[in-house]
C-alpha positions, 0 to 999 in steps of 0.5 A: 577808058573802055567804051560799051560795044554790042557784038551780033552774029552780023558783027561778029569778027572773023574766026580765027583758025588756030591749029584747027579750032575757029575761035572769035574774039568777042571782047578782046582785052583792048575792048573791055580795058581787061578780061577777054571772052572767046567763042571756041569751036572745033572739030572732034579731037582737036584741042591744044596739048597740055599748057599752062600761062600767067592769066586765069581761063574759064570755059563754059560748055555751050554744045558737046562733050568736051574732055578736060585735063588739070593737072593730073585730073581728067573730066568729061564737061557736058553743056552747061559745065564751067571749068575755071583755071587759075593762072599757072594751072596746067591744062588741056581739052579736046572737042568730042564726038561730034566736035563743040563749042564752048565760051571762053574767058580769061582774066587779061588782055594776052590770049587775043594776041596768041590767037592772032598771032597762031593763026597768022603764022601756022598753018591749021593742015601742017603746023609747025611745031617748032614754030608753035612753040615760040610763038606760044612762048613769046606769050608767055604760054608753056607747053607743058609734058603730057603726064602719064 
């Protein structure tokens, strides 16, 4: 049975750095007996390749532009958007200028466990792609083709 928690700034876990976006889990799947919310923050330009997984995802834009793909639609989200991602929805997104942060949510415990496991086993200056893939999808998460 979940337990009420309260998370500061002074509280806060590291970040953790997952091929270049510092992400910190703020209530992780453990913590609230299901859903998880992320703090997401990069650099301009970086954002993970198009993918899809098994878990719905939504994103509130808190500072920046960020460019968002779904399916084969693009879109600018300014502060104050909310992207929501059903579960199997091929998606992407890149920090714009100036880079962004954003609040993340997903629907189950399982994207917590992929950005431990990232940030442990690949390296944000040289990532090894093939060492990516698998762990992505020993999570059930699949990367997908870009479209064009």
């Amino acid at each position: 049975m979940p337990t009420p928690f309260v998370v500061t700034p002074a509280t806060a876990p590291a970040p953790l750095n997952v091929a270049g976006e510092q992400i910190t889990i703020l209530a992780s799947g453990a913590q609230t007996g299901g859903y998880e919310i992320f703090r997401q923050a990069g650099p301009e330009g970086s954002g993970p390749p198009p993918h899809c997984h098994p878990w719905d995802e939504s994103f509130y834009v808190v500072k920046g532009n960020i460019a968002f793909g779904v399916g084969d639609k693009d879109m600018i989200a300014e502060p104050g958007t909310l992207v929501h991602l059903p579960a199997g929805t091929i998606h992407w997104f890149r920090f714009g200028a100036g880079g962004g942060e954003m609040i993340s949510m997903t629907s189950r415990e399982a994207a917590s466990h992929f950005f431990t496991d990232v940030d442990r086993a690949i390296s944000p200056e040289q990532p090894d792609i093939p060492r990516l893939v698998e762990v992505a999808n020993h999570h059930q998460l699949t990367l997908a083709a870009p479209s064009g």
